[in-house]
C-alpha positions in Angstrom: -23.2 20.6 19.7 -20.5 22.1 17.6 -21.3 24.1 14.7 -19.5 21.1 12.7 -22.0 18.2 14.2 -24.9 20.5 13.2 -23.7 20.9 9.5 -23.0 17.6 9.2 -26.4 16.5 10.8 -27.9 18.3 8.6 -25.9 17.7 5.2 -24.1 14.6 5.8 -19.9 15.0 6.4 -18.4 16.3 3.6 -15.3 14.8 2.0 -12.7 17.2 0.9 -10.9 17.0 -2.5 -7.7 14.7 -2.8 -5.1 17.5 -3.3 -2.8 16.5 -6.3 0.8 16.5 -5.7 2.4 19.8 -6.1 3.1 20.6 -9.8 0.4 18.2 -11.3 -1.9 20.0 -14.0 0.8 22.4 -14.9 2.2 22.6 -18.8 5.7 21.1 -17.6 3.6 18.1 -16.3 1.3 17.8 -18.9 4.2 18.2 -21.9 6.4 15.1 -19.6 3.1 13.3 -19.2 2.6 13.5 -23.1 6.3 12.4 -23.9 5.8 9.5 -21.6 2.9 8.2 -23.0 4.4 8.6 -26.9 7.8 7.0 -26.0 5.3 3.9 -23.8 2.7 3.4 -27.3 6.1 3.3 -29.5 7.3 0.2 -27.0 4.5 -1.9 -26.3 3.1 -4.4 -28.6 -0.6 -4.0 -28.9 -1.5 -7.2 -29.9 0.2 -8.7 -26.7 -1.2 -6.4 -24.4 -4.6 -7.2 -25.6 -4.5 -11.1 -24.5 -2.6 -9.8 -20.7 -5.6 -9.7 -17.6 -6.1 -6.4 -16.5 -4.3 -6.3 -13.5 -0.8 -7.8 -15.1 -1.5 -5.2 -17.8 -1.8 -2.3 -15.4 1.5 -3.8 -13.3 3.3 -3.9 -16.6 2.5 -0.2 -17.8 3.2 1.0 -14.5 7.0 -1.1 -14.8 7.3 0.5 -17.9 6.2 4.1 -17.0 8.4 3.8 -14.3 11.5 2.9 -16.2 10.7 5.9 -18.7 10.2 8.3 -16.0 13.6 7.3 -14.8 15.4 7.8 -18.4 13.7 10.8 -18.8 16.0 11.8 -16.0 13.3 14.8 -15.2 13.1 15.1 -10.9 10.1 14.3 -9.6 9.3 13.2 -6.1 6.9 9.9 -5.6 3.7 11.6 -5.6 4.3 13.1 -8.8 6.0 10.0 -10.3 2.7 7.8 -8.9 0.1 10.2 -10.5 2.0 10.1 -14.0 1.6 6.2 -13.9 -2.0 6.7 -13.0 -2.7 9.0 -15.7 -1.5 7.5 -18.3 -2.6 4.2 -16.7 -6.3 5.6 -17.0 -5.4 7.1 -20.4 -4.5 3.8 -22.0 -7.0 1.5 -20.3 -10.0 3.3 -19.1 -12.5 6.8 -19.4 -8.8 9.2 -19.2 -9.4 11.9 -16.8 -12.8 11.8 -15.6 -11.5 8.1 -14.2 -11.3 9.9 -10.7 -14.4 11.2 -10.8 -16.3 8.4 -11.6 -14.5 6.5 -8.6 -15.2 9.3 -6.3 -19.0 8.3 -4.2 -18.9 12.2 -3.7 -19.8 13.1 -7.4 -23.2 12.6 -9.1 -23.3 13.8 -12.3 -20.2 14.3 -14.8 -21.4 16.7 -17.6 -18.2 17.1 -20.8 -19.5 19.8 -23.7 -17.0 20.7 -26.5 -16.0 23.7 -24.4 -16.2 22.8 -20.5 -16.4 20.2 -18.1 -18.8 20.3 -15.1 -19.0 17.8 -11.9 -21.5 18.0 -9.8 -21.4 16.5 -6.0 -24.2 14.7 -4.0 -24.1 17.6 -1.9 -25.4 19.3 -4.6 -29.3 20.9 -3.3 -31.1 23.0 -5.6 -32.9 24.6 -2.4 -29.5 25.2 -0.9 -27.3 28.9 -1.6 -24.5 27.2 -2.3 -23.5 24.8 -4.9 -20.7 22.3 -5.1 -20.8 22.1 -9.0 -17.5 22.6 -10.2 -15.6 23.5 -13.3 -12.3 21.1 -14.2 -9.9 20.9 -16.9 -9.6 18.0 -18.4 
């Protein structure tokens, strides 16, 4: 038995994180991000995107972020163009950023103080050395 089959006999497989696209979290990002979402809340209409269904409002902010990201005329490659959409897509219409972690089976409690933000994974074992609590900026 590898050493791989034994760890994860004894503490289940473990899922790596989902890497962001390369540039994602940086102030350049988060400044276009920002612009984005201004230029989007000055073009919808609020009243009409309260009576749309969920998933024809998501496919219409995605349409419109889309078409700003393109008159922006900033470079970015897909990744970074799809994880604009979903961030301002969770933003708008859900919890913001801790949207990934609540989606993510992996993570069992999400703790948010005025100061930091903690996650902490079902792999988490107070009897084990090692934790998988982790800091994130939000």
């Amino acid at each position: 038995m590898s050493l791989r089959d034994r760890l994860n006999s004894i503490h289940g497989p473990r899922r790596l994180p989902t890497p962001q696209p390369a540039g994602v979290g940086g102030a350049a990002y988060q400044a276009l991000r920002a612009e984005i979402q201004t230029q989007l809340l000055d073009r919808i209409d609020l009243e009409v995107m309260g009576t749309l269904a969920p998933d024809r409002l998501r496919e219409e902010l995605r349409l419109l972020v889309d078409r700003l990201i393109g008159e922006s005329k900033v470079a970015l490659n897909a990744d970074e163009s799809k994880q604009i959409v979903l961030d301002i897509q969770n933003r708008s219409l859900g919890l913001g950023p801790i949207e990934p972690l609540l989606a993510d089976p992996t993570v069992s409690d999400i703790l948010v103080t005025p100061t930091s933000r903690f996650m902490r994974s079902a792999a988490d074992d107070p009897r084990s050395r090692r934790s998988a609590s982790t800091a994130i900026g939000i």
